[in-house]
Residue frames as a rotation matrix with the C-alpha (Angstrom) as fourth column:
UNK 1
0.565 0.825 0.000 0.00
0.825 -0.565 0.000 0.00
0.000 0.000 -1.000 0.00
UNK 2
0.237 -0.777 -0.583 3.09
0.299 -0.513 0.805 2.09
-0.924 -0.365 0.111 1.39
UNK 3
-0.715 -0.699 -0.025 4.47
0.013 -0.049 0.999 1.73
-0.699 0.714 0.044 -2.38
UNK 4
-0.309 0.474 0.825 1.44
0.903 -0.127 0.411 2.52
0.300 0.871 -0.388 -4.49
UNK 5
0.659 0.145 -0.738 1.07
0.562 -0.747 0.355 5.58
-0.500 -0.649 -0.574 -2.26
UNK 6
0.275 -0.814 -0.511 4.30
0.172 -0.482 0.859 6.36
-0.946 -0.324 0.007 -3.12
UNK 7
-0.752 -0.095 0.652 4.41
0.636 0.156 0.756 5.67
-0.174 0.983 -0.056 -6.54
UNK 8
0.320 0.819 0.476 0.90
0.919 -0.391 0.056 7.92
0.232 0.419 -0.878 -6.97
UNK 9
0.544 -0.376 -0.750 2.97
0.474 -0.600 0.644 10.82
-0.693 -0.706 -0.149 -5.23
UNK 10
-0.640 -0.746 0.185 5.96
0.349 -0.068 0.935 10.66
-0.684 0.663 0.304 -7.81
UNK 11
-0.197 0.552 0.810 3.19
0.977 0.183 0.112 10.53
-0.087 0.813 -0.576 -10.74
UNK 12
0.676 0.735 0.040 1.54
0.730 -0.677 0.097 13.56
0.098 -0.037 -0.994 -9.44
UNK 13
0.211 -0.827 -0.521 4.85
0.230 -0.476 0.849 15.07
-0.950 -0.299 0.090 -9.13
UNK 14
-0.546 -0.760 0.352 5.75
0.380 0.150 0.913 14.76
-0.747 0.632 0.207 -12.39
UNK 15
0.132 0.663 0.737 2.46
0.978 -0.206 0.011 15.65
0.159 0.720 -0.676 -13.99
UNK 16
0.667 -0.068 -0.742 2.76
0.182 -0.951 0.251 19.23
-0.722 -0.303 -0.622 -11.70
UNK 17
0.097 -0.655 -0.749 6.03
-0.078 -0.756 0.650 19.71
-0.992 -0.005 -0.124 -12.94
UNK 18
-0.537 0.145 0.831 5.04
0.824 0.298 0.481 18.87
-0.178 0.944 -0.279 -16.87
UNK 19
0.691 0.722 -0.035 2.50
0.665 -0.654 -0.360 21.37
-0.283 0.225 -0.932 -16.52
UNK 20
0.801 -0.060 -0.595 5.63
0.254 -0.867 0.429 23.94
-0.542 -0.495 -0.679 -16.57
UNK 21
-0.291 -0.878 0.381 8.01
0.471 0.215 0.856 22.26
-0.833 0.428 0.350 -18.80
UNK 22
0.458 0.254 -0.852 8.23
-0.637 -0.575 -0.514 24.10
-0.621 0.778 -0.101 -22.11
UNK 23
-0.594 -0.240 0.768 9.20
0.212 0.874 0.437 20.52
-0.776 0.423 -0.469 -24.07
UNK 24
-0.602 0.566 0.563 5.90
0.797 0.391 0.459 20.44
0.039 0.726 -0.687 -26.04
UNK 25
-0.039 0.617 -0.786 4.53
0.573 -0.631 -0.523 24.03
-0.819 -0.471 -0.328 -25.38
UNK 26
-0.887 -0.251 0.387 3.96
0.450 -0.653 0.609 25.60
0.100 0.715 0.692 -29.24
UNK 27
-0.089 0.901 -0.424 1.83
0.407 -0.356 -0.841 28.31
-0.909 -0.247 -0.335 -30.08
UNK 28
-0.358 -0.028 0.933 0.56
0.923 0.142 0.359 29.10
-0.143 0.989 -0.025 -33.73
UNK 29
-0.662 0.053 -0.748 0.12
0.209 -0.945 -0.252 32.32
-0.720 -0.323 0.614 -34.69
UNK 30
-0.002 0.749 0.662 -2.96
0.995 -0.067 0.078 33.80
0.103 0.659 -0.745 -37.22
UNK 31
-0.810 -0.559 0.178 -2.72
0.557 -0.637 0.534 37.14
-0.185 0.531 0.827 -38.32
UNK 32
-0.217 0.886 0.410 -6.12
0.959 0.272 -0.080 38.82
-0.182 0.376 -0.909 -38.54
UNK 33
-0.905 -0.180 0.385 -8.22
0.348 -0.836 0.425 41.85
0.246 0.518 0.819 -40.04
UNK 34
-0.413 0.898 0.152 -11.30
-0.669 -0.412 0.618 43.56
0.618 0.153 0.771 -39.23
UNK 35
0.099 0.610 -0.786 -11.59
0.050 0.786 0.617 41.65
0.994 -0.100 0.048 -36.17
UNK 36
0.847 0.531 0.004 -11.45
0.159 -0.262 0.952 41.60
0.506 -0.806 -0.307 -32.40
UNK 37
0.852 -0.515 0.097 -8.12
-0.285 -0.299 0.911 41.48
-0.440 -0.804 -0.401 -32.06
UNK 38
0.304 -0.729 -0.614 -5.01
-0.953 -0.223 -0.207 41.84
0.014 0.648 -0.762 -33.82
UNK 39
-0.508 -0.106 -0.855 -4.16
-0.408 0.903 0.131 37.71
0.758 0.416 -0.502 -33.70
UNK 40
0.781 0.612 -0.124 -5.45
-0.583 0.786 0.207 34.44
0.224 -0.089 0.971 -33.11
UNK 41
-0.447 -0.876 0.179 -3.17
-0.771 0.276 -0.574 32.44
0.454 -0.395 -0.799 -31.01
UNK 42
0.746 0.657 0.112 -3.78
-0.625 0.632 0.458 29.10
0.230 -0.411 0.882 -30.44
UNK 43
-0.172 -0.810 0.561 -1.52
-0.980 0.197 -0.017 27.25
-0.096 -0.553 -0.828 -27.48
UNK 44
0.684 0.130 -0.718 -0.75
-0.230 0.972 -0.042 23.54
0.692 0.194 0.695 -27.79
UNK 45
-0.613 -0.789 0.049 1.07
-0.633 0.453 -0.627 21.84
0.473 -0.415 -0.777 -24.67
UNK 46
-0.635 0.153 -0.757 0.08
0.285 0.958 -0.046 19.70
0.718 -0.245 -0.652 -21.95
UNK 47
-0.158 0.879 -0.450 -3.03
0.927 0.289 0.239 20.84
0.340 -0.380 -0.860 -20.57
UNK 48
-0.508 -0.299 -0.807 -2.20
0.596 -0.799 -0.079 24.43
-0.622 -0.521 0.585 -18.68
UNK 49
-0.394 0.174 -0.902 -2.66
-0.148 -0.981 -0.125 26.46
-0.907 0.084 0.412 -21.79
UNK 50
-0.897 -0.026 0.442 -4.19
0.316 0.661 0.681 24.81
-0.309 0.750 -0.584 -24.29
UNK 51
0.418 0.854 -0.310 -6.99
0.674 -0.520 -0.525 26.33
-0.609 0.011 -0.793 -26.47
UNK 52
-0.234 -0.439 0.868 -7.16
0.905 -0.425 0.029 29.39
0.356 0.792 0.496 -28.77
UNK 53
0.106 0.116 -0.988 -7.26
0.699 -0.715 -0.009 33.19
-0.708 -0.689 -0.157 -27.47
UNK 54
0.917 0.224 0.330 -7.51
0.365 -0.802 -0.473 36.64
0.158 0.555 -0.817 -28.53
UNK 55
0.127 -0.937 -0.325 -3.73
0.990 0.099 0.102 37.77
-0.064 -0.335 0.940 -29.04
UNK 56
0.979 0.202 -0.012 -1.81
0.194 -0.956 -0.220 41.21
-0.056 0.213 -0.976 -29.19
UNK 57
0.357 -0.883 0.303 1.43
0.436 -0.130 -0.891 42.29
0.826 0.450 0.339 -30.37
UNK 58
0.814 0.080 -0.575 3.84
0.579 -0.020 0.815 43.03
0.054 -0.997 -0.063 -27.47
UNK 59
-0.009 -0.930 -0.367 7.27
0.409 -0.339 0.847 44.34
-0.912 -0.143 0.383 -29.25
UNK 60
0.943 0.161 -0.292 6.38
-0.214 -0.377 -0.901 46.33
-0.255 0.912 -0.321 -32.72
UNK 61
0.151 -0.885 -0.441 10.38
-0.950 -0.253 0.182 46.35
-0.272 0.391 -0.879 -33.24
UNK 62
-0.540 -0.692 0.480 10.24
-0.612 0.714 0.341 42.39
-0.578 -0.109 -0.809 -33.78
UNK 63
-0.385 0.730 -0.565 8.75
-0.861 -0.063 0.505 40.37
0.333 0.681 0.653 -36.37
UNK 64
-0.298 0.365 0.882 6.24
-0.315 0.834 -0.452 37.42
-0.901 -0.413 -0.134 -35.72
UNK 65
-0.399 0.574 -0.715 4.79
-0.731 0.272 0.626 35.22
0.554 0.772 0.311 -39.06
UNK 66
0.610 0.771 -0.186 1.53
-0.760 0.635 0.140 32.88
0.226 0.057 0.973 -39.31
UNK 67
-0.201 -0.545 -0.814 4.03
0.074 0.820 -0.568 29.88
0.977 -0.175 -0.124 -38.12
UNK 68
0.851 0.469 -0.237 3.91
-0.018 0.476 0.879 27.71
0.525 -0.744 0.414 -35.39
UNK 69
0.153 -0.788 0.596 6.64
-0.577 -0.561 -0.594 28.54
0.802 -0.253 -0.541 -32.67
UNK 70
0.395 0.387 -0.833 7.87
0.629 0.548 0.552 26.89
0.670 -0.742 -0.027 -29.38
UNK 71
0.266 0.545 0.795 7.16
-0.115 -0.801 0.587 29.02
0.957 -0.248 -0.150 -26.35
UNK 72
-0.807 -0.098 -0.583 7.77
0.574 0.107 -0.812 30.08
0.142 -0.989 -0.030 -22.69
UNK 73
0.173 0.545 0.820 4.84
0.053 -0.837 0.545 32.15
0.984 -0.051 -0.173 -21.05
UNK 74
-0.804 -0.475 -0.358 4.68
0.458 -0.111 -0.882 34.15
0.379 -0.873 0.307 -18.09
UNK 75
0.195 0.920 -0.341 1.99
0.966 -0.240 -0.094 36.01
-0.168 -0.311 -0.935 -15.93
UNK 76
0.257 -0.078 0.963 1.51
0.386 -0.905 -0.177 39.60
0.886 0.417 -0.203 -16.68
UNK 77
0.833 0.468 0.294 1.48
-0.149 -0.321 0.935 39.64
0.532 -0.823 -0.198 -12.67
UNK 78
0.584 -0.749 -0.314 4.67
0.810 0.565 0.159 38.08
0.059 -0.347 0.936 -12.10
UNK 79
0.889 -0.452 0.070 7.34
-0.441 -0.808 0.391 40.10
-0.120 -0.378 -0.918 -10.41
UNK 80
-0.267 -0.888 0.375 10.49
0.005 0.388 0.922 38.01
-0.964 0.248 -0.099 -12.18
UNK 81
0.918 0.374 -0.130 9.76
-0.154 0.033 -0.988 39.05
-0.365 0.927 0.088 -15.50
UNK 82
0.178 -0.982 0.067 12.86
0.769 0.181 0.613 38.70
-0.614 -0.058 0.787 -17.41
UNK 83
-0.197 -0.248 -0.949 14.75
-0.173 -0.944 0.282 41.98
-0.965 0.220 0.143 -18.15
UNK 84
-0.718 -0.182 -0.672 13.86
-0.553 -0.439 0.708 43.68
-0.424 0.880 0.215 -21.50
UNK 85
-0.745 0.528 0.408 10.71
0.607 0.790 0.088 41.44
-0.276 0.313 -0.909 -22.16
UNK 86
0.328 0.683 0.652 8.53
0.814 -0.555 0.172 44.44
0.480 0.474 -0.738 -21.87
UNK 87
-0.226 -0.419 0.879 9.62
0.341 -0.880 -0.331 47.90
0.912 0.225 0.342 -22.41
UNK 88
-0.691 0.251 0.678 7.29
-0.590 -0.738 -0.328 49.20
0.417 -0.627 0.658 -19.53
UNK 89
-0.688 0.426 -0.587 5.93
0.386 0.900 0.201 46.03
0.614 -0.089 -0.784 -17.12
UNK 90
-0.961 0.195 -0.197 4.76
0.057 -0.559 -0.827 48.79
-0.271 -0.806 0.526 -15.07
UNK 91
-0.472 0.774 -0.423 1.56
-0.859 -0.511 0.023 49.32
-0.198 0.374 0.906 -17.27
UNK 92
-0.905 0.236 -0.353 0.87
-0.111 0.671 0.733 45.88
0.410 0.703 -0.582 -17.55
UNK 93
-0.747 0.640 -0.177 -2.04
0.166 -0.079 -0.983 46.41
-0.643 -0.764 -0.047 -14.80
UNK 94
-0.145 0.816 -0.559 -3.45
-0.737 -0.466 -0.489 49.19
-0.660 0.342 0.669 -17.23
UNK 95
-0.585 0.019 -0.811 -3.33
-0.786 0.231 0.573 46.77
0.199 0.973 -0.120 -20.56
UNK 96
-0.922 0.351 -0.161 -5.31
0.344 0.936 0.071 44.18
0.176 0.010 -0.984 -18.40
UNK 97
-0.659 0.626 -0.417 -7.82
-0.049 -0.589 -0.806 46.55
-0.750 -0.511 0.419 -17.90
UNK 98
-0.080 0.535 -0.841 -8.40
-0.904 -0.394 -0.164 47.22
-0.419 0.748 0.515 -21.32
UNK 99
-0.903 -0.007 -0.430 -8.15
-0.165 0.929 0.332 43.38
0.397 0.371 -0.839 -22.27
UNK 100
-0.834 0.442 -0.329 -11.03
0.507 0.382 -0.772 43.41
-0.216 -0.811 -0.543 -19.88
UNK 101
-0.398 0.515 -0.759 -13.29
-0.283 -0.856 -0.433 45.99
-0.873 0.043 0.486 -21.77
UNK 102
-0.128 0.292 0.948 -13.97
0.862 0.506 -0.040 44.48
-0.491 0.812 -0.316 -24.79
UNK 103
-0.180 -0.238 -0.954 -13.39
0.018 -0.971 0.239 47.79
-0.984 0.026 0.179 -26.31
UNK 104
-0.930 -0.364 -0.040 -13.48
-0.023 -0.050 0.998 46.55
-0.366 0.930 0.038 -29.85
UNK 105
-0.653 0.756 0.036 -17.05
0.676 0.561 0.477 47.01
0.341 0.336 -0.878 -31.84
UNK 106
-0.007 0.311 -0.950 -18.14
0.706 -0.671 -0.225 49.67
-0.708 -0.673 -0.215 -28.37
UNK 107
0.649 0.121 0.751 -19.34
0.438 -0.866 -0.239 53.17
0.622 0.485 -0.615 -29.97
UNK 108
-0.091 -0.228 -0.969 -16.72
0.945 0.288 -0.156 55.43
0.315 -0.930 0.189 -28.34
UNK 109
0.189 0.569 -0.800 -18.86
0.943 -0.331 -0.013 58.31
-0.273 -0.753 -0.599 -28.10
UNK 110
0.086 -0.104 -0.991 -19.42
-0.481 -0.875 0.050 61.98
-0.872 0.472 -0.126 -29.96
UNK 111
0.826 0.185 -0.533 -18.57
-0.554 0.088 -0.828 62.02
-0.106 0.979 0.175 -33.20
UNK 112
-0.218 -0.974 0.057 -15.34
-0.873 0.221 0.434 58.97
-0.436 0.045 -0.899 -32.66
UNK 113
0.037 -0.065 -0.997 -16.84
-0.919 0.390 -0.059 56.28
0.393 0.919 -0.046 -33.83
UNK 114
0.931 0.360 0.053 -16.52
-0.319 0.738 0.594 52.82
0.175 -0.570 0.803 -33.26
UNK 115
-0.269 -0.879 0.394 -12.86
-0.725 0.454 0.518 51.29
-0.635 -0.146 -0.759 -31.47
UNK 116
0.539 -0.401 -0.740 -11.16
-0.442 0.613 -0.655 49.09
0.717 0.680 0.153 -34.27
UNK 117
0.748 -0.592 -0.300 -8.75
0.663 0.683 0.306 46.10
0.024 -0.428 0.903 -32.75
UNK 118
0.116 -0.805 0.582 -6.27
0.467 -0.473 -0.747 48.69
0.876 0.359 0.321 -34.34
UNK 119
0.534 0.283 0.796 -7.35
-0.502 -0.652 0.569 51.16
0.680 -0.704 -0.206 -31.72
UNK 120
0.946 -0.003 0.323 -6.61
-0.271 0.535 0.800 48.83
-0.175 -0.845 0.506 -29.13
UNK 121
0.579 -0.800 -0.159 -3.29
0.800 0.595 -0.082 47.38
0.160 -0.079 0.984 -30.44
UNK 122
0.087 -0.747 0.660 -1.82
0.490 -0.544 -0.681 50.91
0.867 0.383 0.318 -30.65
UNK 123
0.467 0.263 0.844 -3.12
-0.632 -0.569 0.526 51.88
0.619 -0.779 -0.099 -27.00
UNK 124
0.843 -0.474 0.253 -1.14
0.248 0.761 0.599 48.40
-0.477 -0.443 0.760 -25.66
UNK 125
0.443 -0.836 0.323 1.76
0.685 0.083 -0.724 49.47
0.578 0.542 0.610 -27.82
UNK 126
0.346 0.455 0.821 1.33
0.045 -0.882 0.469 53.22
0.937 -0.126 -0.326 -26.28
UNK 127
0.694 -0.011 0.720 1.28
-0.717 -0.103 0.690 52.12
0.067 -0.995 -0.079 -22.61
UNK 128
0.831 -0.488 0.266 4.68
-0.167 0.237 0.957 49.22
-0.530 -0.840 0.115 -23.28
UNK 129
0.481 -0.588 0.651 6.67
0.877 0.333 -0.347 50.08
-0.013 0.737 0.676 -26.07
UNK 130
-0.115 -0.430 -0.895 9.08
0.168 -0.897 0.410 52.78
-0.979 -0.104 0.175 -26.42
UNK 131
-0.507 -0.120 -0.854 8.82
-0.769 -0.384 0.511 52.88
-0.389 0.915 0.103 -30.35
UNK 132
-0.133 0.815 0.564 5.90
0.376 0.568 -0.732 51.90
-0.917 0.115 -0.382 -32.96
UNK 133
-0.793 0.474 -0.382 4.70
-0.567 -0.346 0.748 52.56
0.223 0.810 0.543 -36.48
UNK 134
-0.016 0.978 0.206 0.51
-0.379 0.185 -0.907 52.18
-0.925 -0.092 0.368 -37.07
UNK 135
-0.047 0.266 -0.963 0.83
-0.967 -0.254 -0.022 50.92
-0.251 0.930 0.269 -40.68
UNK 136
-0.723 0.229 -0.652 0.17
0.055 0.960 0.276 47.42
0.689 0.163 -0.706 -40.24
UNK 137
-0.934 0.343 -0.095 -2.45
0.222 0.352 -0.909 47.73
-0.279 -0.871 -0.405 -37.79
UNK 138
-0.149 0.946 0.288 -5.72
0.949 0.055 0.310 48.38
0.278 0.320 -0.906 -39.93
UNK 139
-0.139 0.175 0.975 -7.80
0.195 -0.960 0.200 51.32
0.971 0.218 0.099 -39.19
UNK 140
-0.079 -0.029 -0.996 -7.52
0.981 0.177 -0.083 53.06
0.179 -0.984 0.015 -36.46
UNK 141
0.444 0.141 0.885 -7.83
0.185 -0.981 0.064 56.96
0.877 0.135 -0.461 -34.92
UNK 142
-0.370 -0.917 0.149 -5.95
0.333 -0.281 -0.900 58.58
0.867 -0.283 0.410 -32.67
UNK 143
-0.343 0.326 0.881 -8.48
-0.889 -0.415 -0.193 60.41
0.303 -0.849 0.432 -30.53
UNK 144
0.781 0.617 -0.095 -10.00
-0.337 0.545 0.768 56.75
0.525 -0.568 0.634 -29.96
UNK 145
0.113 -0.845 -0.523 -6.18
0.421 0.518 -0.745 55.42
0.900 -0.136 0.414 -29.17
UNK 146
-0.813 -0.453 0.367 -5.40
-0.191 -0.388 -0.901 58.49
0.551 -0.803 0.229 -26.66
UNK 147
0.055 0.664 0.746 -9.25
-0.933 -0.232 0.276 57.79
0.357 -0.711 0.607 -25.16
UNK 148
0.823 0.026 -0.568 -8.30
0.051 0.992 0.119 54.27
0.566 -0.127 0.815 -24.52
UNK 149
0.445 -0.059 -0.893 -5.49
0.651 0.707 0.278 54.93
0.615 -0.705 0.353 -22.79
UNK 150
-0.316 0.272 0.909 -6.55
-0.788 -0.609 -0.092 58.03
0.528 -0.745 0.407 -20.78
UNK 151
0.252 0.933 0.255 -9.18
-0.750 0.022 0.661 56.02
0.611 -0.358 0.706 -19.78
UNK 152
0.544 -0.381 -0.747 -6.55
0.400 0.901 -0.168 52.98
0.737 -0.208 0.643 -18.57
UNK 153
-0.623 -0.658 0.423 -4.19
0.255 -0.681 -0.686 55.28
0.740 -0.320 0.592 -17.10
UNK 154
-0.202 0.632 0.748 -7.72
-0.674 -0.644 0.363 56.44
0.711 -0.431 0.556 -14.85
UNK 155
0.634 0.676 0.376 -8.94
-0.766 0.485 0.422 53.22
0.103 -0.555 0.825 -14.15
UNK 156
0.636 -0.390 -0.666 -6.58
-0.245 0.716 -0.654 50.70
0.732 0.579 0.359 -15.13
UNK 157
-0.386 -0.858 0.340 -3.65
-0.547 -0.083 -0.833 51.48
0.742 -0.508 -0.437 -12.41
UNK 158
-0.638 -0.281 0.717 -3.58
-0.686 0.630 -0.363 48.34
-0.350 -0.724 -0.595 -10.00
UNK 159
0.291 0.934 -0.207 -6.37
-0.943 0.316 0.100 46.89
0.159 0.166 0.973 -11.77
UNK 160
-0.575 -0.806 0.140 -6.58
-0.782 0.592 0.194 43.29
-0.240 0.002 -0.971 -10.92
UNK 161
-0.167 0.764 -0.623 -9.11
-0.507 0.475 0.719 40.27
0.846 0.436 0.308 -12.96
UNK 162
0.007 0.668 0.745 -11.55
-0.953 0.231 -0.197 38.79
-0.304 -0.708 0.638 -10.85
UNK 163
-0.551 -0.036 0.834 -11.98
0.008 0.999 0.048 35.05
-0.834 0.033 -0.550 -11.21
UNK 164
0.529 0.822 0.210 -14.68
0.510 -0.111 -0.853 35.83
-0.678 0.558 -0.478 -13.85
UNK 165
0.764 -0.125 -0.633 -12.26
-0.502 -0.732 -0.461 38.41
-0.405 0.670 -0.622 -15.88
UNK 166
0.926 -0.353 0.135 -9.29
0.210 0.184 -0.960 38.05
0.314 0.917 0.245 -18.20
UNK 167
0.374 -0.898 -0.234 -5.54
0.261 -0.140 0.955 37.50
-0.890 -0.418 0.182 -17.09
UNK 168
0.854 -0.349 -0.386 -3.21
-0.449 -0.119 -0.885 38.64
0.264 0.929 -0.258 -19.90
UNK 169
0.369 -0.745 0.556 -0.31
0.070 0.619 0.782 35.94
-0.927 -0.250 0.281 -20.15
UNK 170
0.546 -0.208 -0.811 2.58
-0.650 -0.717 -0.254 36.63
-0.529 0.666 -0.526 -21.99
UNK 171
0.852 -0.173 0.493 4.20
0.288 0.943 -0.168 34.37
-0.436 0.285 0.853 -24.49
UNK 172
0.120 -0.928 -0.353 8.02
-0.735 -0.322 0.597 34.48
-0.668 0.187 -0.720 -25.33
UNK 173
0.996 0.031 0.085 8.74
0.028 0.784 -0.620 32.61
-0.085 0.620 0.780 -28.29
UNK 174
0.062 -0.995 -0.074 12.67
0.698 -0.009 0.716 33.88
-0.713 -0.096 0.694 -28.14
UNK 175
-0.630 -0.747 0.211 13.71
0.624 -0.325 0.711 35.52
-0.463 0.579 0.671 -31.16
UNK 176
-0.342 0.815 0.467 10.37
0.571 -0.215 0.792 36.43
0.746 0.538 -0.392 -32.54
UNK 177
-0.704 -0.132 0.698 8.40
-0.336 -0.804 -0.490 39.01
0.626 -0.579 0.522 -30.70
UNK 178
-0.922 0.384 0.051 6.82
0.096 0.353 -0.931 38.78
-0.375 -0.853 -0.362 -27.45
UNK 179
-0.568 0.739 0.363 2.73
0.066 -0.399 0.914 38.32
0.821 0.543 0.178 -27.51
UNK 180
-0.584 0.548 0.599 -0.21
-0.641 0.141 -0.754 38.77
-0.498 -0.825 0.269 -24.98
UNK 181
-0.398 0.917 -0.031 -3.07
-0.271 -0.085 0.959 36.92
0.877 0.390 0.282 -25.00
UNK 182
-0.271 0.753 0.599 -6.28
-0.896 -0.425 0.130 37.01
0.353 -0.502 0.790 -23.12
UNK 183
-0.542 0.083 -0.836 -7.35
0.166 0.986 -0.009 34.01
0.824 -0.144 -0.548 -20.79
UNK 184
0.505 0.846 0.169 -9.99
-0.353 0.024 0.935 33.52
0.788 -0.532 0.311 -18.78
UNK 185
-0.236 -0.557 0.796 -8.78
-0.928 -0.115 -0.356 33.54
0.289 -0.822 -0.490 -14.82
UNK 186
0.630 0.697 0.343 -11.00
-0.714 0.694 -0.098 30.54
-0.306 -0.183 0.934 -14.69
UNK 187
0.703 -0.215 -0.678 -9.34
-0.516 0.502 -0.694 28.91
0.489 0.838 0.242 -16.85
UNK 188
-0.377 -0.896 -0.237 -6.38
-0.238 0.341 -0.910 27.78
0.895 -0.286 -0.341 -13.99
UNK 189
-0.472 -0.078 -0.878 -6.85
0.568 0.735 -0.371 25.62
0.674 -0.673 -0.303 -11.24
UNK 190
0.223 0.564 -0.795 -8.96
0.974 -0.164 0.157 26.92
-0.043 -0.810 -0.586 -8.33
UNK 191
0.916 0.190 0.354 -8.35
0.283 -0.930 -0.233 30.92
0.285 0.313 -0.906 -10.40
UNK 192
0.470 -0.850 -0.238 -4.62
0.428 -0.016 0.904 30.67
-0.772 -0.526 0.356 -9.34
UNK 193
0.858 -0.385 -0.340 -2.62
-0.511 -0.577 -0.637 32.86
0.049 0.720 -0.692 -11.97
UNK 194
0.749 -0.648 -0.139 0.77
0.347 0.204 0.916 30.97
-0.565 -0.734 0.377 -12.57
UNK 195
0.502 -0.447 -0.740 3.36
0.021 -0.849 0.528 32.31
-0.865 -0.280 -0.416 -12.70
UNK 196
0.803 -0.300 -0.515 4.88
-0.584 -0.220 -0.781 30.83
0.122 0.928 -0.352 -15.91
UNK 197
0.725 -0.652 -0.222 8.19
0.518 0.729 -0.448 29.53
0.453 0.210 0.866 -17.05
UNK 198
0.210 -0.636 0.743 10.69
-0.800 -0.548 -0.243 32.05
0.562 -0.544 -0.624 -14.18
UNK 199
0.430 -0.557 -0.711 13.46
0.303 0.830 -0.468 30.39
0.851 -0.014 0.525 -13.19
């Protein structure tokens, strides 16, 4: 009994610490237009992050193609990012806000119009890049960009997702640039955020 005990111990060890290994962790990337969000990112590994998500561009200075990549991710919450991953982790609070708004589709009031994904990718560029061009990002307007992230900058600052809201977990792929995408807090064990692949 002593030694199937023990042996169910080890098992469950080893599944835990699979969950974290980045062996078989890939994520494909999709490119999109005129839609909710600048890509489609869909994670393949062993159970953790598996599934497809709404994605966003995290480094404008690096290039990503439609190809299938293998990955580390981290929490947007984690306090061991590794240096130079994002420009400005400070803001990652506000950018989960606005993951958390569904901003794209929303009238945003007077005579702006409706927020484009664009809108949104340049207001996440805005609040953690130091340097950007808009000419791959579809349509988009400025006054809706700077009211997105006034409006983070107001509310956004400590924001943290409820069990019900969106975490934003970042994916390192190495050379290629960093992405975000959106995941339901639910989505992890008993709403635990983890922390990722930090060593």
């Amino acid at each position: 009994m002593k030694k199937l005990l023990f042996a169910g111990l080890l098992l469950l060890s080893a599944l835990s610490h699979s969950a974290f290994s980045n062996d078989e962790r890939l994520m494909t990337v999709q490119h999109l237009s005129g839609a909710a969000s600048y890509f489609k990112i869909t994670m393949k590994d062993d159970g953790l992050l598996s599934g497809s998500y709404p994605g966003w561009c995290a480094d404008w200075a690096s290039l990503i193609e439609d190809a299938t990549y293998e990955t580390k991710f981290y929490s947007s919450y984690s306090t061991q990012l590794p240096e130079g991953l994002i420009a400005h982790p400070e803001n990652l609070d506000e950018v989960n806000w606005i993951a958390n708004q569904n901003f794209v589709g929303k009238n945003a009031g007077g005579s702006l119009g409706i927020y484009t994904s664009g809108d949104v990718q340049i207001a996440i560029w805005t609040l953690l890049d130091n340097y950007f061009e808009t000419s791959t990002v579809g349509p988009f307007s400025e006054a809706r960009v700077d009211k997105i992230v006034s409006l983070a900058q107001t509310f956004g600052k400590d924001f943290y997702p409820t069990c019900k809201e969106e975490v934003v977990i970042i994916l390192d792929p190495g050379t290629p640039q960093s992405v975000l995408i959106e995941v339901k807090r639910s989505h992890f064990y008993k709403c635990v955020i983890p922390e990722g692949d930090v060593k």
